[in-house]
LOMIDREN-119418 format. One record per residue (C-alpha): residue in one letter; x, y, z. Coordinates in pm, whole numbers, padded with zeros to 5 digits, always signed. Layout:
% LOMIDREN-119418
AXYZ...
This chain:
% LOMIDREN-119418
X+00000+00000+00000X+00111+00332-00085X+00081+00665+00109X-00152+00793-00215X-00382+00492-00174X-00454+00618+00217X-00466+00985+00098X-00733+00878-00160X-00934+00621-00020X-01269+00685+00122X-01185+00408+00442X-00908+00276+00546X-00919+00019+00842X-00601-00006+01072X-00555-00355+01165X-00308-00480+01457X-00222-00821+01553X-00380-01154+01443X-00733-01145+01602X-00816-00784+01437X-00664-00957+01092X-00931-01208+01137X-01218-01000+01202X-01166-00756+00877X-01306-01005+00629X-01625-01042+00887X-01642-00686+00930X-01622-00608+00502X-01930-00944+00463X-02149-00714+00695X-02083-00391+00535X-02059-00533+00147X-02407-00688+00226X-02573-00358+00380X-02425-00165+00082X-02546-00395-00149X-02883-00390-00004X-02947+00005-00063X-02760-00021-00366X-03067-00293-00509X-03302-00051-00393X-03161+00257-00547X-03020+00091-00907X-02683+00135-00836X-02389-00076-00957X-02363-00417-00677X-01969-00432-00492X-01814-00746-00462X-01947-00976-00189X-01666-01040-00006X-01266-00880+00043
């Protein structure tokens, strides 16, 4: 990752340690599938399911 990719990005998730490394790909399900949700109901483009 590159300093430009932080400075750009909307999120960026600071992980540290094994246990918070395990919990991102939860953590991006949940969110992916509420995003996806409003984004059937207002005809915009779906974002991959998972990380």
């Amino acid at each position: 990752m590159t300093k430009s990719t932080l400075l750009f990005s909307k999120r960026i998730i600071l992980v540290e340690g094994i246990s918070e490394a395990m919990l991102i790909p939860s953590f991006a399900k949940i969110v992916l599938a509420e995003l996806n949700k409003s984004a059937l109901i207002n005809s915009r483009p779906l974002l991959p399911a998972s990380l």
